[in-house]
C-alpha positions as CSV (number, residue, x, y, z in Angstrom):
1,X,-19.5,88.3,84.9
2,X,-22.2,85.3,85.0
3,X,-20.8,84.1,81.6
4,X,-17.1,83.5,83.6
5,X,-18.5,82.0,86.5
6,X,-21.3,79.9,84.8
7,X,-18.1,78.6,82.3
8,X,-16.1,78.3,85.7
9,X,-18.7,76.3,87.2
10,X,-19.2,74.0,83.9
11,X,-15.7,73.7,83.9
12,X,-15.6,72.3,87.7
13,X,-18.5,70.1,86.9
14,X,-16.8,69.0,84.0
15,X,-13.6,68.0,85.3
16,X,-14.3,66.3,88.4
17,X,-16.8,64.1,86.4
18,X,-13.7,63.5,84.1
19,X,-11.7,62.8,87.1
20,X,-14.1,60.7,89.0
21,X,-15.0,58.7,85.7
22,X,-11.5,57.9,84.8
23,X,-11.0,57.1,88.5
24,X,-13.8,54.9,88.8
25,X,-13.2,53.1,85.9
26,X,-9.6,52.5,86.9
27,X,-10.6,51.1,89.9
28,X,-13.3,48.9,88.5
29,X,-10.2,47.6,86.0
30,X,-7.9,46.9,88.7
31,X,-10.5,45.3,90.8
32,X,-11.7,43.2,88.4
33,X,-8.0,41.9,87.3
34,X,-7.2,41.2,91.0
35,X,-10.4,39.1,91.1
36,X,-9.7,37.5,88.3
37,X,-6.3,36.6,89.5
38,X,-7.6,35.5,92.8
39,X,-10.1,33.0,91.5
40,X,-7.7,32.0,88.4
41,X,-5.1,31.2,91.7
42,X,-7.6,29.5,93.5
43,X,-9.3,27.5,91.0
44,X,-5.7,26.3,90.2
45,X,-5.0,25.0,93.5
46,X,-8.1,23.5,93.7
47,X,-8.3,21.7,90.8
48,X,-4.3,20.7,91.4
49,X,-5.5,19.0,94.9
50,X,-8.5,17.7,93.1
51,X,-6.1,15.8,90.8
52,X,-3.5,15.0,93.5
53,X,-6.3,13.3,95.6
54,X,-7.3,10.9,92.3
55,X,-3.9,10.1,91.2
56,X,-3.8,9.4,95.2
57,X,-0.2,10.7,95.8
């Protein structure tokens, strides 16, 4: 009886560490591209303008 529910118990533990890690990485991967896509957009812009104001169109 304590062997089922200390393997049930492992197994919980086990699986929502899986769940959380692969959540938490997935999150951290989709952040970080979004970010990265952000700033690439921005910086873009920026430097764009940057050249549009020395050309001076």
């Amino acid at each position: 009886d304590w062997l089922a529910s200390w393997l049930a118990g492992w197994l919980a533990v086990w699986l929502a560490g899986w769940l959380f890690g692969w959540l938490a990485g997935w999150l951290a991967d989709w952040l970080a591209g979004w970010l990265a896509g952000w700033l690439a957009d921005w910086l873009a812009g920026w430097f764009a303008g940057w050249l549009v104001r020395i050309a001076g169109w």
